[in-house]
N, C-alpha and C positions, 0 to 999 in steps of 0.2 A: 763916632766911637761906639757908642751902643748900639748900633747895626753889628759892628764886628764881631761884641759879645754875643750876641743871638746869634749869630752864625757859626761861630766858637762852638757856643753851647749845643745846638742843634747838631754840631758835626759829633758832637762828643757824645752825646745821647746815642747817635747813631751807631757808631760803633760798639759803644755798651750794648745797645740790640744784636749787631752782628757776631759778641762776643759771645752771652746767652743762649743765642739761637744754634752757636757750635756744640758748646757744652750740655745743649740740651741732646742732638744730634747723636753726637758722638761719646761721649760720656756714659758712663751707668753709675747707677747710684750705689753707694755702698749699702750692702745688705746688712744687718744685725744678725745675732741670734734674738730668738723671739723666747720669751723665758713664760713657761707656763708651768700654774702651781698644779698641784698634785690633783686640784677637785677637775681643774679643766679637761684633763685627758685621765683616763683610768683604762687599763692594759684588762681585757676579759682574762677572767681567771678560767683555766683546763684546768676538764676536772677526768681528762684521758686524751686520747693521741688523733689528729685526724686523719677521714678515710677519704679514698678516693670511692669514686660513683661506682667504679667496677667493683671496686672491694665488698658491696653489700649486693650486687645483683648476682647473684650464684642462685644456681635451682634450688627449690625445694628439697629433691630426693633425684634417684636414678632407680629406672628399671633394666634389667639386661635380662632378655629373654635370647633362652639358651634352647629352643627348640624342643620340641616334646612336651608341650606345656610346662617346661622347667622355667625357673623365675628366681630371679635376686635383685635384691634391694640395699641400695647402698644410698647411706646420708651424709652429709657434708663431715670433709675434714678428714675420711677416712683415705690411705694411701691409692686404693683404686680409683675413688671419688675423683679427688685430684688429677690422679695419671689421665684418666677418659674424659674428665672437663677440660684441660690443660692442651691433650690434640684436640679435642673438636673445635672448640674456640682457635686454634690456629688455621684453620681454614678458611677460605671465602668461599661465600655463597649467596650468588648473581641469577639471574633471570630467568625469576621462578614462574613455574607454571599452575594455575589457578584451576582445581578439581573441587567437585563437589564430594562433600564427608562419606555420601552414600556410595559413592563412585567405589570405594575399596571394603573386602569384609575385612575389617579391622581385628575381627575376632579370632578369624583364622590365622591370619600374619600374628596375632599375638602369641597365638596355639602353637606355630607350624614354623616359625620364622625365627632367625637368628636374628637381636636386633638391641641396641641401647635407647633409654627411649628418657630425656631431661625432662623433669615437670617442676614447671614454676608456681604451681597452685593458686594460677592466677591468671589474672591477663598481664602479660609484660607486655608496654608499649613495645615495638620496634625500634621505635627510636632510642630507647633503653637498652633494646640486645646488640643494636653498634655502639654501643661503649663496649662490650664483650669481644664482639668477634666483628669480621667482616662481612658486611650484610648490604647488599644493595638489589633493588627492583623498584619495578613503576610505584606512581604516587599511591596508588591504594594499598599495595604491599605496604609501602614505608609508615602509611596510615594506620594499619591495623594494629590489634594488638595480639599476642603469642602466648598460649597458655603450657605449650609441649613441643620439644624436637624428636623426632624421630629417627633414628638413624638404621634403616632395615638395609640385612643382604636378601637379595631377591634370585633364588635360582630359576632357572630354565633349561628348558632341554639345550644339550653341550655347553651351557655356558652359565655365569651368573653373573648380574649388576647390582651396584652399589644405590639405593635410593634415600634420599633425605627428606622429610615430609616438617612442613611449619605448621602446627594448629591454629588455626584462626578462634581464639574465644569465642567467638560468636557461634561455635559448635556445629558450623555448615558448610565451612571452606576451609578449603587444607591446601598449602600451597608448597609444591615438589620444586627442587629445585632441578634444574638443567643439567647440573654438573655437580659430582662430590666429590670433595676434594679428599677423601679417603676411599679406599677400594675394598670391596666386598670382603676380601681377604683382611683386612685390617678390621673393619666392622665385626667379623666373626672372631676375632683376635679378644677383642675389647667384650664381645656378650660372654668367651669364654672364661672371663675372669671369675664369673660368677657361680665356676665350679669351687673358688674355692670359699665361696660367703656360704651360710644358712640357708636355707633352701627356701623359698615362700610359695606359696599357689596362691592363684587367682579367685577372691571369694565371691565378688560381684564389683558392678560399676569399672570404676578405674583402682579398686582396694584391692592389695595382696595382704595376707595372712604369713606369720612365720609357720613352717612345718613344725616346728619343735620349738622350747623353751628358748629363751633369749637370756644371755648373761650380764650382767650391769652390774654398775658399782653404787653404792649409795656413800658419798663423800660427804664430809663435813670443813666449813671454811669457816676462820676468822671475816673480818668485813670492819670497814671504815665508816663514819658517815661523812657526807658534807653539809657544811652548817650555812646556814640559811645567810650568813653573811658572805660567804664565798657563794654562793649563789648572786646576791646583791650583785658583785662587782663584776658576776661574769653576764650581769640581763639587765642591767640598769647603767644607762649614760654618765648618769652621776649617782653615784648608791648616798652618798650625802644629806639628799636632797629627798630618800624615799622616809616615810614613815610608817611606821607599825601600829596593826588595827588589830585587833580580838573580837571577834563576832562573840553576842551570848551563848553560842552553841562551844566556841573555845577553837572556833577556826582561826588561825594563825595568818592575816595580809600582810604583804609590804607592797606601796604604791607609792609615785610619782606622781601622780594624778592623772594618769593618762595609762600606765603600764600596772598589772596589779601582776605579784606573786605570793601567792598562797600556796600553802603546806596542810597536808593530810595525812592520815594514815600515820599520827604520831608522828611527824615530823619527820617521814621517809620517802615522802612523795613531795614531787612538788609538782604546780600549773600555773601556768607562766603567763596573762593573754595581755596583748597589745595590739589593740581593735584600731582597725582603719576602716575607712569608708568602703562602701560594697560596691563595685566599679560594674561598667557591662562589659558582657562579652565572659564566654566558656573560659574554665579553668583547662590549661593544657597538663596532662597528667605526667608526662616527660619531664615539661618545664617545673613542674611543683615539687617532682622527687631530685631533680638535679639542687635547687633552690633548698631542698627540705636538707639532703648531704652540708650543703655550706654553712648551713643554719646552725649547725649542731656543731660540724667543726669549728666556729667560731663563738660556740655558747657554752662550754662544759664540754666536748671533744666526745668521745668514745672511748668505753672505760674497758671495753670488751669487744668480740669478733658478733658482728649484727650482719641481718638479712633484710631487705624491704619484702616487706609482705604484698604480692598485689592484689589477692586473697581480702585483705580488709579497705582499699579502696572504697568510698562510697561512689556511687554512680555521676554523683559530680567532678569528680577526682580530686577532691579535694583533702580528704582524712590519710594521711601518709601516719602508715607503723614500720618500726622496724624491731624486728624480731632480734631477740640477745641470744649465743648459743655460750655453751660450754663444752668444748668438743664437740663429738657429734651431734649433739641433740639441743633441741632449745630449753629453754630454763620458763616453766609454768607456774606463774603466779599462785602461793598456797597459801599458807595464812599471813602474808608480806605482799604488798603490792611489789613487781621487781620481773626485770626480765623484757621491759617494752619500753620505747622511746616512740611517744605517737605525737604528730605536729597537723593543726590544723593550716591549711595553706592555704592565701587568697590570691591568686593570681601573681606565683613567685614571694610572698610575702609571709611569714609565718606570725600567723595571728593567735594562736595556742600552743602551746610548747608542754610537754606531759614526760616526767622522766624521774627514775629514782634515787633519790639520795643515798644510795646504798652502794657502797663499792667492794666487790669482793677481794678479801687479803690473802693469806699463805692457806694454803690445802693442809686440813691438820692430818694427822696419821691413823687418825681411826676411821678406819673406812668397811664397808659389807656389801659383801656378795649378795645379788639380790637375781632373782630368776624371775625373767616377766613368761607369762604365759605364752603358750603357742598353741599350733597343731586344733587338735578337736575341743580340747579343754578352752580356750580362746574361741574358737568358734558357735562352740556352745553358749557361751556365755552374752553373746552378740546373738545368738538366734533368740534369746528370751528377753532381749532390750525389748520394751514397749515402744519405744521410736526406731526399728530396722531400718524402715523404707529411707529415713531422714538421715542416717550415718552414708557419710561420703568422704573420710577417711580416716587412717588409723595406720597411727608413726606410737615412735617411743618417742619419750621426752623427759625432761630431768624437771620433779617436781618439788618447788625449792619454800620450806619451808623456816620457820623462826623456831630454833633449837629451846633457847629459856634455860641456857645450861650456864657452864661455868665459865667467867671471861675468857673470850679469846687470846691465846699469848701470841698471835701475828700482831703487829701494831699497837699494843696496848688497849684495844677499842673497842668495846662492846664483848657481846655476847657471840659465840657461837652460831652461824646459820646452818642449817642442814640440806642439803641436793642431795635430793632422791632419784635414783631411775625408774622407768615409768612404761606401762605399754598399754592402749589399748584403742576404744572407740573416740580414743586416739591417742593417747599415747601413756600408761602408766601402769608401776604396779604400785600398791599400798604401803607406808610403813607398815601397817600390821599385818599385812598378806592377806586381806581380804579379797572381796569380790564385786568391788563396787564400780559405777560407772557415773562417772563425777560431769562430767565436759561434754558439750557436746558440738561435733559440726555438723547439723542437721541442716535437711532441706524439706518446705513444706511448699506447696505449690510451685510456685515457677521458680522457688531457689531465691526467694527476695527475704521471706521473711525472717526475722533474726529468734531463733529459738536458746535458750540456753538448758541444756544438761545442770543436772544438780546433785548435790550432795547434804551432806546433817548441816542443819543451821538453816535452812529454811529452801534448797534448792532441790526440787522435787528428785526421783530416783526410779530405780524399775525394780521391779518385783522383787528380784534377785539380789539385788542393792539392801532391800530395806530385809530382807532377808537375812543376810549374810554379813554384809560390808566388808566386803574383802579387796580386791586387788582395786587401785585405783587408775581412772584411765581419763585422759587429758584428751579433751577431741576441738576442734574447731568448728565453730562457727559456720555456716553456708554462706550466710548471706554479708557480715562482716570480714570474716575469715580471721577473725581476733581468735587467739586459744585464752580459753577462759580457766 
């Protein structure tokens, strides 16, 4: 009888196994929802819209030489700008052929030559101008980096060709391509637009000069801020969890013990850093500005239309800026930090984050005519700079200062900012119509050293500056290529 039962039991166990074993099989388990409180997940707070990677890699500026040593200059945003970026970018361009610099007078084709000619004021990876356009050639092509395109019509007896020339930054190799997908006819199309821009001539280097006065507006904007708590929840995992420190000097942190964000500049600036370990192996400067794009769209977004500067690269490639513009021109730090978004990058990673609290509101109605210099009066004034040799270029630019006037009615929000337009040794003229030369993008020996231009307040000036102080002029950097 109790043999029966164990074998009873034994059969029944068994089956409860075979049952198990189904349901383990064949079966899925019900899912929940998973209920998380508010501290566990926090949504990054935009504090603007995000871009894509092409959206900030556009030129510098454009040259379109119109033969005769005629010359025009056109900056971003402007309707030709567009038009002649918009077809050359639709082209591809395949398997280029590798000249040496010296191989062409470049001086004469500038002189003598119909031709549009893109300058990035930098080195652009390659791998950066196929997010633009269609670009393929051997590994060293795809290697290098591009500081200018060229796009010359080349006449010859009975006939004439189209040629497109890539500047290699290394300022020794210049790489043609095989085939343009535009025809000389079309390239001579595109330099003649530049009958109907300002005239400039060629003063030295790679610098063109306007012939004549230059017309701009000096605008005045309301402006927002954002407050250091909306910063919190768009840079901190859990803002919860960060605490606030006052340094004796009345410097403003907030930290997690690991992430620190500090405020400056009266609580208009912020620097964001969250330090990892220093890994080996080269920073890829492609990979750091694709990386540096997502970083920003997912931290505070973009509040305005920016450019990556390659111009302030350091040699490591690690220091990624992007340039703010305001229409044409970019917008020059004045008595407001404001106008740059700079992220230091470690290998894809952003470990400083540098950006303004400042948002611009509705454009108020008082606005003025302001005429930046040209011609001989402009070029005078650059021939008695005590740094000549060191100036390697010269743009207008919109020099954006802190008004101090009566609240802004866009928003509710503050005070009044003022954007001024600007032209010189690199880009300005003065609110008071002086003659000053504020900024500088200088070059001293091999173009490494970091010089800066100055102005009152302790930034030294040239003769005529301390003289005068008249027009104000925005210049850049050499060797960072930051505009100061």
């Amino acid at each position: 009888m109790m043999e029966k039962l164990k074998t009873a039991l034994l059969i029944g166990l068994v089956i409860l196994s075979l049952v198990q074993s189904y349901l383990l099989v064949y079966s899925f388990p019900e899912i929940g929802a998973t209920v998380r409180t508010e501290q566990e997940y926090i949504s990054p707070e935009q504090m603007g819209d995000p871009l894509r990677i092409d959206e900030v890699l556009y030129p510098e500026d454009m040259v379109l030489h119109m033969g005769g040593d005629r010359h025009a200059v056109l900056y971003p945003e402007t309707s030709y700008y567009i038009r002649i970026y918009d077809q050359i970018t639709a082209g591809e361009y395949r398997n280029f052929q590798r000249i040496p610099y010296a191989m062409r007078d470049w001086d004469e084709l500038r002189r003598n030559t119909q031709g549009v000619e893109l300058r990035y004021g930098g080195a652009m990876p390659v791998a950066l101008l196929q997010k633009t356009m269609q670009i393929d050639g051997d590994i060293l092509f795809l290697n290098d980096a591009i500081d200018r395109i060229w796009l010359i019509r080349r006449n010859f007896p009975g006939r004439s060709a189209a040629e497109i020339y890539f500047f290699s930054a290394d300022g020794e190799t210049v790489y043609m391509a095989a085939r343009s997908p535009l025809t000389a006819d079309e390239i001579s199309d595109l330099a003649g637009l530049g009958g109907y821009m300002p005239a400039y001539t060629h003063w030295r280097g790679d610098i063109y000069l306007p012939e004549e006065p230059i017309e701009t507006v000096a605008y005045t904007f309301g402006y927002t801020t954002f407050s250091p708590q909306q910063m919190q929840r768009s840079l901190f995992f859990d803002p919860n969890k960060t605490r606030y420190i006052e340094d004796r000097s009345g410097q403003v942190i907030y930290t997690d013990g690991k992430r620190g964000l500090q405020l400056e500049s009266g609580d208009t600036w912020m620097v964001f850093t969250d330090p990892v370990p220093m890994q080996d192996g080269a920073d890829n400067l492609a990979d750091n500005v694709l990386a540096a794009v997502q970083f920003v769209n997912q931290h505070g977004g973009w509040d305005s239309r920016y450019r990556f500067v390659p111009g302030a690269v350091s040699s490591d490639g690690r220091n990624i800026v992007f340039q703010q513009y305001y229409e044409r021109y970019p917008l020059i730090s004045g008595g407001v930090r404001y106008g740059q978004i700079r992220l230091l990058m470690q290998q894809g990673t952003a470990v400083v984050y540098e950006r303004s609290l400042l948002n611009l509101g509705e454009r108020q109605k008082d606005i003025a005519v302001r005429w930046l210099p040209g011609g001989e009066r402009l070029r005078a004034t650059l021939e008695t700079f005590s740094r000549l040799r060191e100036i390697s270029a010269v743009f207008p630019a919109q020099y954006v200062t802190h008004a101090h006037r009566r609240p802004a009615a866009c928003h509710g929000a503050g005070v009044g900012g003022a954007v001024h337009g600007r032209h010189g040794p690199v880009g300005g003229e003065g609110r008071d119509g002086c003659d000053r030369c504020c900024f500088g993008r200088w070059r001293r020996g091999n173009g490494r050293a970091a010089l800066r231009g100055t102005s009152r307040g302790g930034r030294g000036e040239c003769g005529k500056c301390v003289r005068r102080r008249s027009r104000r002029f925005g210049c850049r950097d050499a060797a960072s290529g930051q505009r100061r």
